[in-house]
PyMOL CGO cylinders between C-alpha atoms (Angstrom):
from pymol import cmd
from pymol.cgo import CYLINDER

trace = [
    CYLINDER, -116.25, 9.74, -7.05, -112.62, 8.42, -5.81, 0.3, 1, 1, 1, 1, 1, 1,
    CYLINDER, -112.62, 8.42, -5.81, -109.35, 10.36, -6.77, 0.3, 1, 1, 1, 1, 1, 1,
    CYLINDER, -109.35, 10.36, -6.77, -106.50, 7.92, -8.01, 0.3, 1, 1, 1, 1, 1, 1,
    CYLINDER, -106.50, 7.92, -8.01, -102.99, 9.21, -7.36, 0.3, 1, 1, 1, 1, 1, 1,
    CYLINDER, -102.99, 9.21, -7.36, -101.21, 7.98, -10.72, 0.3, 1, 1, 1, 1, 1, 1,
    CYLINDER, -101.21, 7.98, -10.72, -97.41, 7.74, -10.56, 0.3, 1, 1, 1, 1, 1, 1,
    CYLINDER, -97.41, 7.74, -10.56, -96.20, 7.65, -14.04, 0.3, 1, 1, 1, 1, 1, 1,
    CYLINDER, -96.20, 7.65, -14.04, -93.07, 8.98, -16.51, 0.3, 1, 1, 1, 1, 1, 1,
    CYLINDER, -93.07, 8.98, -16.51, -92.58, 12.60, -17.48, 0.3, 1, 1, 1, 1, 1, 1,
    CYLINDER, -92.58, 12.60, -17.48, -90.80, 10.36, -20.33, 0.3, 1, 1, 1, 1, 1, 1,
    CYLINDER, -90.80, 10.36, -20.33, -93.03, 8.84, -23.68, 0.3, 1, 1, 1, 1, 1, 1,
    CYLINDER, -93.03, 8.84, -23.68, -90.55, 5.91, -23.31, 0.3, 1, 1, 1, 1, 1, 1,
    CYLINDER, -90.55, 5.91, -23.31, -90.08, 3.99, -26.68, 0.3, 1, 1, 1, 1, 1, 1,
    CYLINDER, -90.08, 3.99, -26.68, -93.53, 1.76, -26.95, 0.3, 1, 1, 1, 1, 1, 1,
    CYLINDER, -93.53, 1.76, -26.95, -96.49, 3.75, -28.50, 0.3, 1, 1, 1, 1, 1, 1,
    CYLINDER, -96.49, 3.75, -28.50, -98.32, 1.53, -26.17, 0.3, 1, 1, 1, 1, 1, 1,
    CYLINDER, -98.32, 1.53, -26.17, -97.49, 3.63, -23.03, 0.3, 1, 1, 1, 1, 1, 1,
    CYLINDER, -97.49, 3.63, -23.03, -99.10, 6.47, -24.37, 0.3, 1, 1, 1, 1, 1, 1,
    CYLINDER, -99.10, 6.47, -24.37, -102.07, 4.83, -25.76, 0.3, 1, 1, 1, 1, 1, 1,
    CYLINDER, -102.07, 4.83, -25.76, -102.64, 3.11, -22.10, 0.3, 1, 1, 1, 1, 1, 1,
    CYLINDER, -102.64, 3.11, -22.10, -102.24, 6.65, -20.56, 0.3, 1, 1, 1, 1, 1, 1,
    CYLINDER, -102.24, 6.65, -20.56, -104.29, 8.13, -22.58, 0.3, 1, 1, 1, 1, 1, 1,
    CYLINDER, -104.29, 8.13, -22.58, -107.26, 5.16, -22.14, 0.3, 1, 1, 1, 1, 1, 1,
    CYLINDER, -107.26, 5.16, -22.14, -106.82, 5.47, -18.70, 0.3, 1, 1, 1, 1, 1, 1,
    CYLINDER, -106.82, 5.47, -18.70, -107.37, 8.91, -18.02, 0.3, 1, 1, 1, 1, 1, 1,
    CYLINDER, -107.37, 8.91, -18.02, -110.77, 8.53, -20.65, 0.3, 1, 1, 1, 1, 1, 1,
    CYLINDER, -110.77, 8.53, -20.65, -111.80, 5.78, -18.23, 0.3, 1, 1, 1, 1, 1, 1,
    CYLINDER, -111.80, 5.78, -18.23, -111.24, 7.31, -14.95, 0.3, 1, 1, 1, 1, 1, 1,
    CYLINDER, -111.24, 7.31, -14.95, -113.09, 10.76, -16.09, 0.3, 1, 1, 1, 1, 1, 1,
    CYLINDER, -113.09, 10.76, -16.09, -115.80, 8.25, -17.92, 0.3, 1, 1, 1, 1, 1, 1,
    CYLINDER, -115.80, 8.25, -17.92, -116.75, 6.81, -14.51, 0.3, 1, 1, 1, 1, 1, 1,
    CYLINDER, -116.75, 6.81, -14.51, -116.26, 10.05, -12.77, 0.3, 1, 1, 1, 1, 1, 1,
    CYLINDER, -116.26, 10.05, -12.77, -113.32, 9.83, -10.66, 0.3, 1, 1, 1, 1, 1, 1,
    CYLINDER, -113.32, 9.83, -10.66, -109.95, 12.39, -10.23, 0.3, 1, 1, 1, 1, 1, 1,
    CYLINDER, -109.95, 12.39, -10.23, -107.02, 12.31, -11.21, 0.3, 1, 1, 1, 1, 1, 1,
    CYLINDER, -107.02, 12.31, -11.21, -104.16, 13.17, -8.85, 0.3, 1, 1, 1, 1, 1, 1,
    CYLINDER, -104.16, 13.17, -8.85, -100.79, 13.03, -10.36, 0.3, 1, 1, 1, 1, 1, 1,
    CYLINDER, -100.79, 13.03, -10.36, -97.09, 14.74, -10.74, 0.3, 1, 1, 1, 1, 1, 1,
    CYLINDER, -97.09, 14.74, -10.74, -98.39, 17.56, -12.51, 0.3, 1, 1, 1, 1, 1, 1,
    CYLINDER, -98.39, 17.56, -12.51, -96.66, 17.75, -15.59, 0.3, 1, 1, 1, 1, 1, 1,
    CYLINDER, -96.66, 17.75, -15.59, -97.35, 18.71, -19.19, 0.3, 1, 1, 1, 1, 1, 1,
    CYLINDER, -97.35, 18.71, -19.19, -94.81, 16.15, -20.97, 0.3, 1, 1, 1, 1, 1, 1,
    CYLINDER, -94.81, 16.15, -20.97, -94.81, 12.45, -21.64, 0.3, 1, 1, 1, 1, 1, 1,
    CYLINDER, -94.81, 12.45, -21.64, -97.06, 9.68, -20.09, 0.3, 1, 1, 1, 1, 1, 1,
    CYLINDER, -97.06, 9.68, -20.09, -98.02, 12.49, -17.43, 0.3, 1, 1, 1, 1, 1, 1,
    CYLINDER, -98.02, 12.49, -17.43, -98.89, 14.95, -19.64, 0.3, 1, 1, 1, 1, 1, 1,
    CYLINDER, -98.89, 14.95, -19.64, -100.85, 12.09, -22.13, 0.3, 1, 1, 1, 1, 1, 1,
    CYLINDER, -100.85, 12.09, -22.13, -102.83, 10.74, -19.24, 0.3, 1, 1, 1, 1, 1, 1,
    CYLINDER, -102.83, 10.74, -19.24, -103.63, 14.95, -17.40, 0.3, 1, 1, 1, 1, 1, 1,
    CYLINDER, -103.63, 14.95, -17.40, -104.61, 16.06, -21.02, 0.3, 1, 1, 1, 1, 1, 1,
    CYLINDER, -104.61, 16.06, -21.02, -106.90, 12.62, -21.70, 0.3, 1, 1, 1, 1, 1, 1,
    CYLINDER, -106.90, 12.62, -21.70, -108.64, 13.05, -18.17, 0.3, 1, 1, 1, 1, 1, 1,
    CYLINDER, -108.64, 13.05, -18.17, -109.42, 17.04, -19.07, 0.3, 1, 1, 1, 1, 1, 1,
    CYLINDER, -109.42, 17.04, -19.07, -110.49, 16.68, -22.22, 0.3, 1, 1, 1, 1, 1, 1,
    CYLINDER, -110.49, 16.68, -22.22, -112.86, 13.93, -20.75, 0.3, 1, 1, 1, 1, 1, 1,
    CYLINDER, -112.86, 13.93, -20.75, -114.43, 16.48, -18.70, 0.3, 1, 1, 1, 1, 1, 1,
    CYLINDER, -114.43, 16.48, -18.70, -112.75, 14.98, -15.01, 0.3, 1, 1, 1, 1, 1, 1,
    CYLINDER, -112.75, 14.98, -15.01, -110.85, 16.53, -12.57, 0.3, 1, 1, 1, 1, 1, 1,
    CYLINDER, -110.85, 16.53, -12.57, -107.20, 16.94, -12.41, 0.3, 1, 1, 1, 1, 1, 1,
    CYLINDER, -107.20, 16.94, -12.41, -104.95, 17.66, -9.53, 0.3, 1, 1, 1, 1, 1, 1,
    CYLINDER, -104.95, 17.66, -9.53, -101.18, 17.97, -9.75, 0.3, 1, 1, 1, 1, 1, 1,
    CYLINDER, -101.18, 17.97, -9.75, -98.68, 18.40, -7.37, 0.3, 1, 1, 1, 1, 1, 1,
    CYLINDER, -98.68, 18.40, -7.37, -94.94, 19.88, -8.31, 0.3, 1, 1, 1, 1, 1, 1,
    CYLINDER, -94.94, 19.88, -8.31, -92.11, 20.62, -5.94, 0.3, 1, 1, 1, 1, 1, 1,
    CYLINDER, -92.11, 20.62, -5.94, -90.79, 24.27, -6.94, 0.3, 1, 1, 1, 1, 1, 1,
    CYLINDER, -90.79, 24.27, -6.94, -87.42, 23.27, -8.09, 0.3, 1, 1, 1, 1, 1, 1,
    CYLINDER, -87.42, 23.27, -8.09, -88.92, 20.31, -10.92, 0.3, 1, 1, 1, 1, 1, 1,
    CYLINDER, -88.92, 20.31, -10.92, -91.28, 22.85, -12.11, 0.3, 1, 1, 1, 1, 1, 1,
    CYLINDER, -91.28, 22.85, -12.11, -89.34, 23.89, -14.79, 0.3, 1, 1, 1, 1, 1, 1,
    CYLINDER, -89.34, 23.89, -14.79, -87.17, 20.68, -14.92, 0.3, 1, 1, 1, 1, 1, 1,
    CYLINDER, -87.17, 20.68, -14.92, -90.33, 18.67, -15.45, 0.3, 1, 1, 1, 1, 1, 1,
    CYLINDER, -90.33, 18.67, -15.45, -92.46, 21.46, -17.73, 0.3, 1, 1, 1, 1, 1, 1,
    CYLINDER, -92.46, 21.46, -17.73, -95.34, 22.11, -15.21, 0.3, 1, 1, 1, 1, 1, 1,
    CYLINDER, -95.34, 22.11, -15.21, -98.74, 21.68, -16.83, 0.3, 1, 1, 1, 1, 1, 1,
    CYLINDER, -98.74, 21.68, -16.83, -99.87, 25.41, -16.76, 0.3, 1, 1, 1, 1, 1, 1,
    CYLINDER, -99.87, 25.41, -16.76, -103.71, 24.23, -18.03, 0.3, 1, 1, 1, 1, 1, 1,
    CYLINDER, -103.71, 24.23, -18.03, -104.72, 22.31, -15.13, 0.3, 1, 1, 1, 1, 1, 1,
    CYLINDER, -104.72, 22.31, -15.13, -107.72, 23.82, -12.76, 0.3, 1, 1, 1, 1, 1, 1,
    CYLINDER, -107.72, 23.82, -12.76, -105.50, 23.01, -9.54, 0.3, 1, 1, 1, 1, 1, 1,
    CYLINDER, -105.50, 23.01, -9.54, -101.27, 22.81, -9.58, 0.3, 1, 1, 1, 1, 1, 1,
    CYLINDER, -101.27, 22.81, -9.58, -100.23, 22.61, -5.93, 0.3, 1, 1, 1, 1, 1, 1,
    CYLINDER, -100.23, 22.61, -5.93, -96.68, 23.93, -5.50, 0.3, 1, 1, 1, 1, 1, 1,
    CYLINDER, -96.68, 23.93, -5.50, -95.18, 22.45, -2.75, 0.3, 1, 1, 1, 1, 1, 1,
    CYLINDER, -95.18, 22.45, -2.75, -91.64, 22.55, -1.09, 0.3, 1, 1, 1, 1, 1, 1,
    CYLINDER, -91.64, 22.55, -1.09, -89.73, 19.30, -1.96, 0.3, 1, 1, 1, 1, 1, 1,
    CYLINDER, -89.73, 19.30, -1.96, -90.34, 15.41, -2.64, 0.3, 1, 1, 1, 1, 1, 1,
    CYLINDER, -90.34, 15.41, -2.64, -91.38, 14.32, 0.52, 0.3, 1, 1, 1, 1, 1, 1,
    CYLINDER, -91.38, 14.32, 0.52, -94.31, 16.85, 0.59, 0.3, 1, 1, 1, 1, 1, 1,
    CYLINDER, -94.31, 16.85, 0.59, -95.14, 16.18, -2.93, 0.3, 1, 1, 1, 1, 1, 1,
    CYLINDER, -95.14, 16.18, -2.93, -95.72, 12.93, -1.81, 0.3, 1, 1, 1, 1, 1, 1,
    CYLINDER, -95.72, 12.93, -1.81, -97.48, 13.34, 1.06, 0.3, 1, 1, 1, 1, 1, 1,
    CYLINDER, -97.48, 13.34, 1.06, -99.85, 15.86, -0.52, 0.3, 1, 1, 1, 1, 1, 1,
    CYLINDER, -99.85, 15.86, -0.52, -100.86, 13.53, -3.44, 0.3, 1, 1, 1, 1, 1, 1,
    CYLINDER, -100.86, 13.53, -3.44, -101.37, 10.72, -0.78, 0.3, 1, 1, 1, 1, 1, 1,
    CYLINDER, -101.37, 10.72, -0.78, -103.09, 13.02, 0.98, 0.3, 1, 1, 1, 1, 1, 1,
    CYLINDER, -103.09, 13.02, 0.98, -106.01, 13.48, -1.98, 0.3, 1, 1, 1, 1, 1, 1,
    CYLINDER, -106.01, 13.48, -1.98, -105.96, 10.40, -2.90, 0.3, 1, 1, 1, 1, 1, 1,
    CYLINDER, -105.96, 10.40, -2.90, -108.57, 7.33, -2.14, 0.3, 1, 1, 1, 1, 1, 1,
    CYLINDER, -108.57, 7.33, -2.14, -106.40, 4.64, -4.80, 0.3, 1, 1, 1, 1, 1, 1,
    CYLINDER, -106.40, 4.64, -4.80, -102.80, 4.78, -6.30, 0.3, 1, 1, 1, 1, 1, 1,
    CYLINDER, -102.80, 4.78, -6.30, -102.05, 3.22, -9.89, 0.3, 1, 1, 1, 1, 1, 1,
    CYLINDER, -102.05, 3.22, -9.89, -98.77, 3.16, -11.24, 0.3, 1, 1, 1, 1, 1, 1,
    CYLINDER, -98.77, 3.16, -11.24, -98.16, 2.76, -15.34, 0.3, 1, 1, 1, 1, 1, 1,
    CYLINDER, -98.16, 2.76, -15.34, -94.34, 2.70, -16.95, 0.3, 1, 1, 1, 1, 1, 1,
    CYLINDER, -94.34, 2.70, -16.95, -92.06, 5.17, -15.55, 0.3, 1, 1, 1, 1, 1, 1,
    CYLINDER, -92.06, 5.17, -15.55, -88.74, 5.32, -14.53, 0.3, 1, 1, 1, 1, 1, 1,
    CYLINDER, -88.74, 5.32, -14.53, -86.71, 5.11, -10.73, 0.3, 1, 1, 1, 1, 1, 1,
    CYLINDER, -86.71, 5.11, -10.73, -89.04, 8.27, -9.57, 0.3, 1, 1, 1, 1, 1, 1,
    CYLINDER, -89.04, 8.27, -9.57, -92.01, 5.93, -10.73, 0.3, 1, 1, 1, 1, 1, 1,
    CYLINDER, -92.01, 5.93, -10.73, -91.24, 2.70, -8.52, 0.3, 1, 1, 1, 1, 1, 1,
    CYLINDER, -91.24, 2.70, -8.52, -89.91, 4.82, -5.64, 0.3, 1, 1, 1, 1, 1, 1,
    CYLINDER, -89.91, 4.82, -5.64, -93.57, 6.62, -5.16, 0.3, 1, 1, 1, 1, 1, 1,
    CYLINDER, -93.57, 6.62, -5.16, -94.94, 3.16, -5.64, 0.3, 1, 1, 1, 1, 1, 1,
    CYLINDER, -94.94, 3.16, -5.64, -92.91, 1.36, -3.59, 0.3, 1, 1, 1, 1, 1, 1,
    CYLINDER, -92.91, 1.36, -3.59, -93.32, 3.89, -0.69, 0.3, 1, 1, 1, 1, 1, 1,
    CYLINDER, -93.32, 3.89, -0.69, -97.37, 3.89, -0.87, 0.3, 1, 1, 1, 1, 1, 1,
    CYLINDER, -97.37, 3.89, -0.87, -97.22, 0.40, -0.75, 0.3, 1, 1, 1, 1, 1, 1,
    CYLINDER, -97.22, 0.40, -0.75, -94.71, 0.34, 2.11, 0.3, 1, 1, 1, 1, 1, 1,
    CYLINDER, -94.71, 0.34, 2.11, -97.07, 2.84, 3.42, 0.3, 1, 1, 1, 1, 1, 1,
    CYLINDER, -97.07, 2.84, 3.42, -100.26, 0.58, 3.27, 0.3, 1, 1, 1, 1, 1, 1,
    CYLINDER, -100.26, 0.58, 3.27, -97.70, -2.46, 4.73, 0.3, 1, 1, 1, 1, 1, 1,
    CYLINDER, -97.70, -2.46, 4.73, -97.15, -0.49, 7.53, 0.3, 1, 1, 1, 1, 1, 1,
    CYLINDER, -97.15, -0.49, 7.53, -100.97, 0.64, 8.54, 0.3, 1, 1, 1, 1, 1, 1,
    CYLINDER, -100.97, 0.64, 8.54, -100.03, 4.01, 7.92, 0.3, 1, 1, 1, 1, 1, 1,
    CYLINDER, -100.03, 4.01, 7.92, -103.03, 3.64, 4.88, 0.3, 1, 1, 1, 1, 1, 1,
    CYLINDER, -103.03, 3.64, 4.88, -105.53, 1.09, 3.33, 0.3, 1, 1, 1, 1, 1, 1,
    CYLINDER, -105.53, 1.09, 3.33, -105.94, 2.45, -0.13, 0.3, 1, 1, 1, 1, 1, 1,
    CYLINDER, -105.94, 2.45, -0.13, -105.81, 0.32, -3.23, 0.3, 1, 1, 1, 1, 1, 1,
    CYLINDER, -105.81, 0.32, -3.23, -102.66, 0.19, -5.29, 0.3, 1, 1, 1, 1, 1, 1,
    CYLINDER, -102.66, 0.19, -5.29, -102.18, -1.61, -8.64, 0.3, 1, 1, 1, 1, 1, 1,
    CYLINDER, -102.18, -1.61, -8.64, -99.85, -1.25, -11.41, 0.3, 1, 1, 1, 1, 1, 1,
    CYLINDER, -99.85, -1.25, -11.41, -101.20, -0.89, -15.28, 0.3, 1, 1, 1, 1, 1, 1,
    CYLINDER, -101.20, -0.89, -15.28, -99.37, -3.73, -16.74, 0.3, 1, 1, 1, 1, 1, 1,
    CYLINDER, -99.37, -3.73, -16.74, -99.19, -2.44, -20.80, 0.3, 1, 1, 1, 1, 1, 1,
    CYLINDER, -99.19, -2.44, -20.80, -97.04, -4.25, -22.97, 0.3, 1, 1, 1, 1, 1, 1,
    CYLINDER, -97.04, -4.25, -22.97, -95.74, -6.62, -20.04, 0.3, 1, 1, 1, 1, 1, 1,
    CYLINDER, -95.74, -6.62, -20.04, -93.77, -3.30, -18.91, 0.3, 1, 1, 1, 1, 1, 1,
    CYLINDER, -93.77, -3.30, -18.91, -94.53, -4.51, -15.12, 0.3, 1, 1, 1, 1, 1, 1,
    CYLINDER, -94.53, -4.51, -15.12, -94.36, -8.43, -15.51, 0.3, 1, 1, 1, 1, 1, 1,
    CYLINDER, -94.36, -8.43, -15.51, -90.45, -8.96, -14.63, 0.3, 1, 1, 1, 1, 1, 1,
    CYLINDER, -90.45, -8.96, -14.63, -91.03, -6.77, -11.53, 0.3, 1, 1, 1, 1, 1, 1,
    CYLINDER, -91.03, -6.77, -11.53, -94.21, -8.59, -10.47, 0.3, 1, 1, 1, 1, 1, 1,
    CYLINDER, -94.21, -8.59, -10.47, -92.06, -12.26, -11.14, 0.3, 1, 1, 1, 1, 1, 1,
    CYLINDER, -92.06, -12.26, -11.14, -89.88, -10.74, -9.10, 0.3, 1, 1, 1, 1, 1, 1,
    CYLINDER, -89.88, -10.74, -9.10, -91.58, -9.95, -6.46, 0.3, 1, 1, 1, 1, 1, 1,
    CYLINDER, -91.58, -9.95, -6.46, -93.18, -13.07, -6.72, 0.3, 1, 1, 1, 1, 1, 1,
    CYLINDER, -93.18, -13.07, -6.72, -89.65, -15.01, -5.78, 0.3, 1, 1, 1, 1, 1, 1,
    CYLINDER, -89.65, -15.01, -5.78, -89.62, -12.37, -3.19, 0.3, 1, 1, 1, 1, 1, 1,
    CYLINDER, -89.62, -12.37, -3.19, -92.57, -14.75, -1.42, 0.3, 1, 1, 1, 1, 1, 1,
    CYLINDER, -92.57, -14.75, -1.42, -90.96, -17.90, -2.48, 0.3, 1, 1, 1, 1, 1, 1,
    CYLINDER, -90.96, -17.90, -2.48, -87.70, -16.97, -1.23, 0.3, 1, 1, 1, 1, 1, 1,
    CYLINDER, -87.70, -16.97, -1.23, -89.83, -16.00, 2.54, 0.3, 1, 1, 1, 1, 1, 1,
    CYLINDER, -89.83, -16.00, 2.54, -88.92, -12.20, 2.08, 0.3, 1, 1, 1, 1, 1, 1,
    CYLINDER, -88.92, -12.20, 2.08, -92.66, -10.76, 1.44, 0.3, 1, 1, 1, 1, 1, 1,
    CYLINDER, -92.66, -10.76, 1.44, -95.44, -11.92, 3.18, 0.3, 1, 1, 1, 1, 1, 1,
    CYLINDER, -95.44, -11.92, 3.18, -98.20, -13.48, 0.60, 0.3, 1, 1, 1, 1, 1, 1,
    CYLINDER, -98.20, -13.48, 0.60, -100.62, -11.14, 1.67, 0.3, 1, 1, 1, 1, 1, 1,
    CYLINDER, -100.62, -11.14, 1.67, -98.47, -8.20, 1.60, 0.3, 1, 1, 1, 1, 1, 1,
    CYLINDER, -98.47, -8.20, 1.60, -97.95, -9.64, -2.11, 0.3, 1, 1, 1, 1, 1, 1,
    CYLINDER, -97.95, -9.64, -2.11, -101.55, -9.76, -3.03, 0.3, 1, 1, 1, 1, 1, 1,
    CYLINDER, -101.55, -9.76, -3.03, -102.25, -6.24, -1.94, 0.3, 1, 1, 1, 1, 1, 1,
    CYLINDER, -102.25, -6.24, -1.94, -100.80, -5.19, -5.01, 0.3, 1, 1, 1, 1, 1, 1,
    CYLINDER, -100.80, -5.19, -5.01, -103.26, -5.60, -8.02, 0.3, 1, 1, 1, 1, 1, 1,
    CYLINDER, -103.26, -5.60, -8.02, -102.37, -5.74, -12.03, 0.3, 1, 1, 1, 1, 1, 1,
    CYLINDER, -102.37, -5.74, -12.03, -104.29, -5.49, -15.07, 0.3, 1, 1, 1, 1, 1, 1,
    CYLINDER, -104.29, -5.49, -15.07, -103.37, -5.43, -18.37, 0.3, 1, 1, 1, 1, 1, 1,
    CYLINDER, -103.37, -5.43, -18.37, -106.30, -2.84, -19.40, 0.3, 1, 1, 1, 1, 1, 1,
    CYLINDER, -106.30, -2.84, -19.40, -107.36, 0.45, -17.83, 0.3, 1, 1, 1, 1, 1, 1,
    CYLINDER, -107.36, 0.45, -17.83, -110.74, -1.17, -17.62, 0.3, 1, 1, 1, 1, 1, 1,
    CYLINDER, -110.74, -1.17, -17.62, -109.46, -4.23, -15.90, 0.3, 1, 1, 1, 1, 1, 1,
    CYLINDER, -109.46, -4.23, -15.90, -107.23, -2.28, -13.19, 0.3, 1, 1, 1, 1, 1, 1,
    CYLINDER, -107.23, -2.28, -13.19, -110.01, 0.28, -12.27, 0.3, 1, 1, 1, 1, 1, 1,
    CYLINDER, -110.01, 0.28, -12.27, -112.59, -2.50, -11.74, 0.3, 1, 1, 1, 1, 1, 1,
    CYLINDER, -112.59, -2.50, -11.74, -109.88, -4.51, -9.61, 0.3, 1, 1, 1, 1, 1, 1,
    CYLINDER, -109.88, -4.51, -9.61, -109.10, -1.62, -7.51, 0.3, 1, 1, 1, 1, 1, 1,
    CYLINDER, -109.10, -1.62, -7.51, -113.08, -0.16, -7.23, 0.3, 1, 1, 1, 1, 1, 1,
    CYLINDER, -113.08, -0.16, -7.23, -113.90, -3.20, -5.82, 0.3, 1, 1, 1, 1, 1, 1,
    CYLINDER, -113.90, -3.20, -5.82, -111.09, -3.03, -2.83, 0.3, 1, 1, 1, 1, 1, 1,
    CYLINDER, -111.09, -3.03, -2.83, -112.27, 0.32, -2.48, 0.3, 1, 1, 1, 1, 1, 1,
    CYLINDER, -112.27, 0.32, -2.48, -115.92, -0.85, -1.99, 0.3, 1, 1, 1, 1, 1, 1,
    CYLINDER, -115.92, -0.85, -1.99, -115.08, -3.51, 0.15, 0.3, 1, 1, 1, 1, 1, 1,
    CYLINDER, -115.08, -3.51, 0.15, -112.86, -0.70, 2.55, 0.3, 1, 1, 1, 1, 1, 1,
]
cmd.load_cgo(trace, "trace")
């Protein structure tokens, strides 16, 4: 069993398709026995995906800094809520549990907790997986971008491969369970 750290919105956003993908992922990742590790809250694509994974039968860890858990509705039905001081340990502590990150739609908090694991696995400081769920296109202008990022001679190509994206739950976990088997 891995745990995947999933950084996603406390928002629904506007596409039905966000919720559907959270709630297929967190059915997949309990259906081939892994954890979840997320932000730990009961509303929007968080709550979708934390709900999905329990009533799958998997585990489900979230972490909350005090001062978002009312801000962000803490899920009170999870078997594990780590309260922790501020961002940076919320951070650290759901890196800490986790073997793979995943990101799906989400807003600025979202792409900063990607960006930071992956800046994380740039600099050594980890080799876990990371890979974005790519529903609806919601990730495609960021991945083009990134991809000029290379063309322009700003990110390394490699550095640019190490993040993965699928379309499908199914796709992204077999993507990112391979780099984990080959780690």
């Amino acid at each position: 069993m891995a745990r995947f750290c999933v950084y996603l919105g406390s928002r629904e956003g506007r596409d039905p398709a966000h919720m559907k993908a959270a709630r297929a992922l967190g059915e997949e990742l309990a259906r081939r026995g892994h954890g979840l590790v997320y932000g730990g809250a009961r509303i929007g694509l968080m709550g979708e995906l934390a709900n999905s994974v329990l009533t799958a039968g998997g585990e489900v860890i979230g972490v909350m800094p005090d001062h978002l858990v009312e801000r962000e509705q803490a899920h009170e039905g999870l078997p594990t809520l780590i309260r922790v001081a501020n961002m940076h340990e919320r951070k650290a502590s759901m890196a800490s549990y986790a073997d793979a990150f995943i990101a799906l739609p989400g807003g600025i908090g979202t792409l900063e907790e990607l960006f930071e694991a992956w800046t994380w696995q740039y600099l050594g400081l980890h080799d876990k997986p990371i890979g974005v769920l790519d529903t609806a296109s919601f990730f495609t202008p960021l991945l083009d971008f990134l991809d000029a990022t290379v063309e322009q001679g700003f990110l390394n190509p490699a550095t640019r491969d190490c993040l993965l994206a699928a379309e499908t739950p199914p796709a992204l976990l077999d993507a990112l369970e391979a780099r984990l088997a080959s780690s």
